[in-house]
C-alpha positions as CSV (number, residue, x, y, z in Angstrom):
1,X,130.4,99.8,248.8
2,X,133.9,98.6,248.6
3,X,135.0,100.1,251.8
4,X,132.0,98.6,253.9
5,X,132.5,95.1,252.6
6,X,136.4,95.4,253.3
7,X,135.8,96.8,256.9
8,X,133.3,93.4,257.2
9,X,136.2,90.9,256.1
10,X,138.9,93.0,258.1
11,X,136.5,93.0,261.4
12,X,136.2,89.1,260.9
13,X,139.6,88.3,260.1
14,X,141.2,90.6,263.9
15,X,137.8,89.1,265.9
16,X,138.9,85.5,264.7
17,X,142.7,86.1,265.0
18,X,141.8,87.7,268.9
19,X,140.2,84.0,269.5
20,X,143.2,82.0,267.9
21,X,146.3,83.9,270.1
22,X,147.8,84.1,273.2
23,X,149.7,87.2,273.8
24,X,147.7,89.7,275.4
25,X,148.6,92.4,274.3
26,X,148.3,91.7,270.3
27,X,144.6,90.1,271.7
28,X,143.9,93.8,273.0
29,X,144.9,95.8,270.0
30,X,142.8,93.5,267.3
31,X,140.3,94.0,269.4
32,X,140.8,97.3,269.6
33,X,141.1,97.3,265.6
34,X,138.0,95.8,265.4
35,X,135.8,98.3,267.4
36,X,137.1,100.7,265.0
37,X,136.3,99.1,261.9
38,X,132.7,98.3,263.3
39,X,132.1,102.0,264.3
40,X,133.4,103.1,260.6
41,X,131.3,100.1,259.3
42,X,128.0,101.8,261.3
43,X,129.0,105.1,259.9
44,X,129.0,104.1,256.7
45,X,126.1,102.2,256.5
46,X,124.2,105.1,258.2
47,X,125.1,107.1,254.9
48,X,124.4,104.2,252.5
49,X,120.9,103.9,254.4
50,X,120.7,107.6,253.9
């Protein structure tokens, strides 16, 4: 249960940060980071579901 909750805060915190700056590039991989921690964040609840 402590993993899903930390994916939650770290998928807020890059999708908040992606609003807040400029550079493109940093934009693109926060985005990026936060796909990932919302498709290990599905995973994850699938098994808790389970």
């Amino acid at each position: 249960m402590a993993r899903i909750e930390f994916l939650r805060e770290q998928l807020a915190r890059a999708e908040r940060l992606a609003k807040a700056i400029l550079d493109q590039k940093t934009v693109e991989r926060l985005q990026a980071f936060a796909a990932e921690c919302r498709t290990e964040l599905q995973v994850l609840t699938r098994r808790a579901a389970a």
